[in-house]
C-alpha positions as CSV (number, residue, x, y, z in Angstrom):
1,X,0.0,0.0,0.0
2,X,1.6,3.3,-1.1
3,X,1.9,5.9,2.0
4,X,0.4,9.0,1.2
5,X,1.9,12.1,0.3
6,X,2.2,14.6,3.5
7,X,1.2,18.1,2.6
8,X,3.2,21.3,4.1
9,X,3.0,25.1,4.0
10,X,6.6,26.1,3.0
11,X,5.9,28.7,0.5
12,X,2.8,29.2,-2.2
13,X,5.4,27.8,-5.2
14,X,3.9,24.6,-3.5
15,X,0.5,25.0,-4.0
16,X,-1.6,25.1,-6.7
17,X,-4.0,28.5,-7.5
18,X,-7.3,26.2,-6.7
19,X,-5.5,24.8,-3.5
20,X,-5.0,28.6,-2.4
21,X,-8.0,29.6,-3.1
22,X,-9.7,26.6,-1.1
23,X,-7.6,27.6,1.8
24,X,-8.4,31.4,1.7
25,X,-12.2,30.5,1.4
26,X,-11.4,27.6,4.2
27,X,-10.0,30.3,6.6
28,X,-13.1,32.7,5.9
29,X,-15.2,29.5,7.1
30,X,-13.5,29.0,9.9
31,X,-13.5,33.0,10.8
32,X,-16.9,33.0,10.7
33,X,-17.7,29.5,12.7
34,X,-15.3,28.9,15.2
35,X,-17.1,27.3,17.5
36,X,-17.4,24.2,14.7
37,X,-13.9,23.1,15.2
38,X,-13.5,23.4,19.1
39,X,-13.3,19.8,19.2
40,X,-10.9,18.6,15.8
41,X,-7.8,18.8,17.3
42,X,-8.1,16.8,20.4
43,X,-4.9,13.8,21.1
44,X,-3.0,15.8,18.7
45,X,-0.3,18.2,19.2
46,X,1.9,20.7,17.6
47,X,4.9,20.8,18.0
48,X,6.7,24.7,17.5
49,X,10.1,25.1,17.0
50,X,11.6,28.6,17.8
51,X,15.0,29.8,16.0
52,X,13.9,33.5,15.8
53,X,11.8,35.7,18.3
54,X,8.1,36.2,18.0
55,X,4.8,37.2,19.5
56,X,2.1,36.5,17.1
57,X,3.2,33.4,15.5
58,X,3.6,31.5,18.8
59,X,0.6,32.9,20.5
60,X,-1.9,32.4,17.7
61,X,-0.5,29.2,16.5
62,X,-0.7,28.1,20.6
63,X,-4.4,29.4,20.7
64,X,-5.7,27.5,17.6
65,X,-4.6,24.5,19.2
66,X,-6.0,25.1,22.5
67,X,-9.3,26.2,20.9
68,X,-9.8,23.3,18.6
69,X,-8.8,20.7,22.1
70,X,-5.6,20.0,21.3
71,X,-2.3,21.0,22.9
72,X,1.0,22.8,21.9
73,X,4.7,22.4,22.7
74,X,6.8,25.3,22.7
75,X,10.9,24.2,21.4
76,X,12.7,26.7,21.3
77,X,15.9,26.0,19.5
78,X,18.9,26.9,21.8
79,X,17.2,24.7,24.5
80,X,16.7,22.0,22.1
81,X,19.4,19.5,20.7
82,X,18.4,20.3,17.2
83,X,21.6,22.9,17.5
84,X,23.6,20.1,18.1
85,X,22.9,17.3,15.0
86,X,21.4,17.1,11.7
87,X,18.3,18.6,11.5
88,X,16.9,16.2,9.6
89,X,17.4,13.8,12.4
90,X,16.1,15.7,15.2
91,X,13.2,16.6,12.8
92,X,12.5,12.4,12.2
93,X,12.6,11.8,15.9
94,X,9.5,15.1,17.0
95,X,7.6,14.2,14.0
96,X,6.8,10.3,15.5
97,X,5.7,12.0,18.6
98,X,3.3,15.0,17.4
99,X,0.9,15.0,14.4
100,X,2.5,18.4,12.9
101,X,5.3,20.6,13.2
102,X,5.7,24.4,12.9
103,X,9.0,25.8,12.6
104,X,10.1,29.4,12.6
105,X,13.6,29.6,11.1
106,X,16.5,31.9,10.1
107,X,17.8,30.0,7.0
108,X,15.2,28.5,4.5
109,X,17.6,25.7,3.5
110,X,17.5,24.6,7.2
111,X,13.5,25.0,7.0
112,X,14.0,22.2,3.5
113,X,16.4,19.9,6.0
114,X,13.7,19.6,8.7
115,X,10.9,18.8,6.3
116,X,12.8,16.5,4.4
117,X,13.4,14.3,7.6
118,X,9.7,15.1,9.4
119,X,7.3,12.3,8.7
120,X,4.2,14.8,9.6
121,X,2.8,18.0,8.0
122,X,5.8,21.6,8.3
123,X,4.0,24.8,8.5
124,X,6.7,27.5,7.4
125,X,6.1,29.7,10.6
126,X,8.4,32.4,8.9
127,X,12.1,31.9,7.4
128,X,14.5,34.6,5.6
129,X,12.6,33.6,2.1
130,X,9.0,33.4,3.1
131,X,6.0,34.1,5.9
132,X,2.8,31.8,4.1
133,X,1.1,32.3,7.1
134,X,1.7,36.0,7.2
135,X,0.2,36.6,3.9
136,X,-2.7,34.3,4.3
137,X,-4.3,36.3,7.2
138,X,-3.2,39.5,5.2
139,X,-5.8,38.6,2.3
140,X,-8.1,37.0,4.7
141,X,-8.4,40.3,6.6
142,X,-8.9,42.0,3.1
143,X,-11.6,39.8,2.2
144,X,-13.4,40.6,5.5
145,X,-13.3,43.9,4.9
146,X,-13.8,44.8,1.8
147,X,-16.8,42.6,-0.1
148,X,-15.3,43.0,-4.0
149,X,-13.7,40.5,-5.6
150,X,-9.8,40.0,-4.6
151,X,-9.1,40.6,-8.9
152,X,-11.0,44.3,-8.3
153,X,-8.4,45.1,-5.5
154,X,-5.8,46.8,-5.3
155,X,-2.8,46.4,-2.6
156,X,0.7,48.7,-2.6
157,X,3.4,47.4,-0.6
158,X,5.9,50.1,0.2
159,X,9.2,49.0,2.1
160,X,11.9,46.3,1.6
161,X,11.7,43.5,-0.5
162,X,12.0,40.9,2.1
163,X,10.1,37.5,2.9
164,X,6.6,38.9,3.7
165,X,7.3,40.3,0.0
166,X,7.5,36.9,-1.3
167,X,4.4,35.4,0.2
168,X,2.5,38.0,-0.9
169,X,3.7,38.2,-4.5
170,X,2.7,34.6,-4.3
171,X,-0.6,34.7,-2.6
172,X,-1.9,37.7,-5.1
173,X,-0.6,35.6,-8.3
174,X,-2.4,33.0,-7.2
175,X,-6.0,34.8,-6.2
176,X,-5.6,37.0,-9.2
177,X,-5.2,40.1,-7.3
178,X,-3.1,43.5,-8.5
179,X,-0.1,44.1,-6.1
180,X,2.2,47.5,-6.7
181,X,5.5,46.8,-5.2
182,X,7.6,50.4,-3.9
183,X,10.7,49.0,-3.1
184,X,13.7,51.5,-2.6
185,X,15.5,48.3,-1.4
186,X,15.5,45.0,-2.7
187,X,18.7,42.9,-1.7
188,X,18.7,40.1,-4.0
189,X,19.3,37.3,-1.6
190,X,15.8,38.3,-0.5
191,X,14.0,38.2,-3.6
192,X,12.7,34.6,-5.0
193,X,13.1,34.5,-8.7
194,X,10.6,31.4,-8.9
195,X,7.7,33.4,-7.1
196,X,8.5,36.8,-9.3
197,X,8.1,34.5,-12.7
198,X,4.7,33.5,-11.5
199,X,3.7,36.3,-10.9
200,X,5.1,37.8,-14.1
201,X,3.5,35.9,-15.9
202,X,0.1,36.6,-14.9
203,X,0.0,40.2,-14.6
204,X,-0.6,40.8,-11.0
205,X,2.7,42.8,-10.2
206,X,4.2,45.9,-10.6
207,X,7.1,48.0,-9.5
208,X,6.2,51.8,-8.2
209,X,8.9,54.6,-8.5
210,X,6.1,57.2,-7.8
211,X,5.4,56.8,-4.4
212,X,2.5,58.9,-4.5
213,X,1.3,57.5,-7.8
214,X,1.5,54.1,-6.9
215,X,-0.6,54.7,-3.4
216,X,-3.6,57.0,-5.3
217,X,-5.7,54.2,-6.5
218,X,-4.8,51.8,-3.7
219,X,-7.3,49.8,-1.9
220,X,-4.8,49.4,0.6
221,X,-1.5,50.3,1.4
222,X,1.1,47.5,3.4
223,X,4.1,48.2,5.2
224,X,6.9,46.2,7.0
225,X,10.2,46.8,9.2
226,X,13.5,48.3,7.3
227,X,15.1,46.1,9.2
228,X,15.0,42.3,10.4
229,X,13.6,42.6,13.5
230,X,16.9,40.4,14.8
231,X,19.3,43.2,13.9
232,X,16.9,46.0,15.1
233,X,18.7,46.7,17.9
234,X,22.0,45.1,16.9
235,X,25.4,47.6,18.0
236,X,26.8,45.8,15.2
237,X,23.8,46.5,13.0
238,X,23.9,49.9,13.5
239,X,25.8,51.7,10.4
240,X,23.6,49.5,8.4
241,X,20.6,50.7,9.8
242,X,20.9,54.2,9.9
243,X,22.4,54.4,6.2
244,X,18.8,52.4,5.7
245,X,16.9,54.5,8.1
246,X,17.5,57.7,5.7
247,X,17.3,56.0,3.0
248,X,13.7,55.3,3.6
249,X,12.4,57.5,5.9
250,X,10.6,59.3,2.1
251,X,8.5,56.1,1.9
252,X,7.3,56.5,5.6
253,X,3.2,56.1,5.6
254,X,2.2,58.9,7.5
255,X,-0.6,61.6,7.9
256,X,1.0,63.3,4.4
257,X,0.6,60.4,2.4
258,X,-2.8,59.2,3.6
259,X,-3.8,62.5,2.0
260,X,-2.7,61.4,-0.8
261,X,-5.3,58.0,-1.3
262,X,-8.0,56.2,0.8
263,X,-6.6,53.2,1.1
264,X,-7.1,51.4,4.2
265,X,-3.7,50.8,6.2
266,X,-1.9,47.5,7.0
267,X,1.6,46.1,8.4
268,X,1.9,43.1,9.9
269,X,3.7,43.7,13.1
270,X,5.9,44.3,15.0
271,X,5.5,47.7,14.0
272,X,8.7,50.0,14.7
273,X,6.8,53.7,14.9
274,X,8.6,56.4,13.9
275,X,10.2,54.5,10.8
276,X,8.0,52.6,8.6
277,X,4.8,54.1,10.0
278,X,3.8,56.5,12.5
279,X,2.3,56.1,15.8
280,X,-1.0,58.3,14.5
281,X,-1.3,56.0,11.3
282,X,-1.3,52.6,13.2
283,X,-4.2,54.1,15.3
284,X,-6.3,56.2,12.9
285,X,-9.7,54.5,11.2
286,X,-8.2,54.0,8.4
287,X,-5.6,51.3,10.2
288,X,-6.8,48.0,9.7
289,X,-3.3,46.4,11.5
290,X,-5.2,44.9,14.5
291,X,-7.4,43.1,12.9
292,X,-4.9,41.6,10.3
293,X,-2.5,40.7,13.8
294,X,-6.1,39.4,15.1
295,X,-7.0,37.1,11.9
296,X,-3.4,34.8,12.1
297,X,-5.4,33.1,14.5
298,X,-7.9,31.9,12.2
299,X,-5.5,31.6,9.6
300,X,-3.5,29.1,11.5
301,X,-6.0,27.0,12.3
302,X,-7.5,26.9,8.8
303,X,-3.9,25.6,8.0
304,X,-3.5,23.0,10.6
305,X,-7.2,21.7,9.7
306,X,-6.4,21.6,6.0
307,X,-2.9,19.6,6.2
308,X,-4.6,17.4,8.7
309,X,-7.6,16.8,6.7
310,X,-9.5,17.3,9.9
């Protein structure tokens, strides 16, 4: 008897458009009838694995669980002997004692060891190339607030090319949806060539010069940290930040450029005020940035539930 093929969330170039879409309408579902799945996840358990810091990934992905009866283990990876052998080893061993895995990881390449040696379901939980998970609740909180079609939207990303930038150049590909990218900075070793092509090639991206141009017919406008949030406060960071600081301090989203369109406002967190954004954006009406934090918990467990087939 063959074994069946295990399903993960490592990045959209995994998934086809109709198995995005089924996931975004899932997570909708679920949004709208919790209370239908408080029982689905009960004798299973996550596991989370920890190499990089974070707030909303651990506690909504620790809520779903709790909420749909099931239970959660925190790893965090300096604790953990997975610094000290092959990860695909370690990664063989959790995956016969827990039903799924979510792993939150510097290095992509280390995120492709640890699936290639689990024997349940990965959930990319965020890595230097992509944040599925991210961008999933992003377009979830778009289609809860806004009732046009995704393909009649428009979303302007101004900031860094980094991995939120990915997962959303592969999410919108996929639904159909227009995304304008302003991005003063792109390093290439954060840009992923496959997910550009796709996107390419189906006329949902753009690159913005015009910063004011490219916001005016926005639906909404999405901003993220200059900087990795690990080197933030980084002494040995800090010539590299400031050099980037004042480099993008014109593509701030603040009072003067909300003048500018009606877009609605996102970022998703943790929000450095003063840089990207400021203070009196992320709490105006026209800040939607709660609600987006707010909808990774439905997001999750639309993912858990859909590689589980629960």
């Amino acid at each position: 008897m063959e074994t069946p093929k295990i399903k993960h969330l490592i990045s959209w170039n995994d998934w086809s458009d109709a198995e995005v879409l089924d996931l975004l309408q899932f997570a909708t579902y679920v949004k709208n009838h919790r209370a239908n799945y408080l029982g689905h996840m009960t004798g299973r358990t996550l596991a989370m694995l920890f190499q990089k810091t974070s707030t909303r990934t651990r506690v909504s992905f620790e809520v779903a669980m709790t909420e749909m009866g099931g239970h959660a283990i925190y790893l965090d990876w300096m604790t953990s002997n997975f610094q000290l052998s092959d990860i695909d080893l370690e990664a063989e061993y959790l995956s016969r004692n827990v039903s799924i895995i979510m792993a939150r990881m510097r290095k992509h390449e280390d995120l492709l060891q640890l699936k290639s040696g689990s024997q349940v379901p990965v959930i990319n939980g965020c890595c230097n190339k992509f944040h599925p998970c991210q961008s999933l609740a992003d377009i979830l909180t778009i289609v809860m607030d806004n009732p046009k079609p995704l393909k009649d939207l428009k979303l302007t990303y101004i900031g860094v090319h980094n991995n939120v930038v990915n997962s959303l150049i592969g999410i919108t590909s996929a639904l159909g949806m227009e995304l304008t990218l302003v991005t003063p900075i792109a390093e290439t070793e954060n840009i992923d060539p496959e997910t550009v092509e796709r996107a390419k090639k189906k006329g949902t991206i753009q690159w913005g010069t015009d910063l004011i141009r490219s916001v005016k017919d926005a639906d909404y406008i999405y901003t993220d940290t200059w900087v990795d949030m690990e080197f933030f406060n980084d002494p040995t960071f800090a010539d590299k930040k400031k050099e980037r600081m004042n480099l993008m301090m014109p593509f701030q989203i603040n009072e003067a450029l909300l003048k500018e369109t009606k877009a609605k406002v996102m970022h998703d967190m943790p929000i450095h005020s003063g840089y990207e954004i400021t203070r009196e954006v992320v709490r105006s009406p026209r800040s939607i940035i709660f609600q987006q934090a707010e909808n990774r918990l439905d997001a999750q467990k639309a993912v858990i539930l859909q590689l589980l087939e629960a």
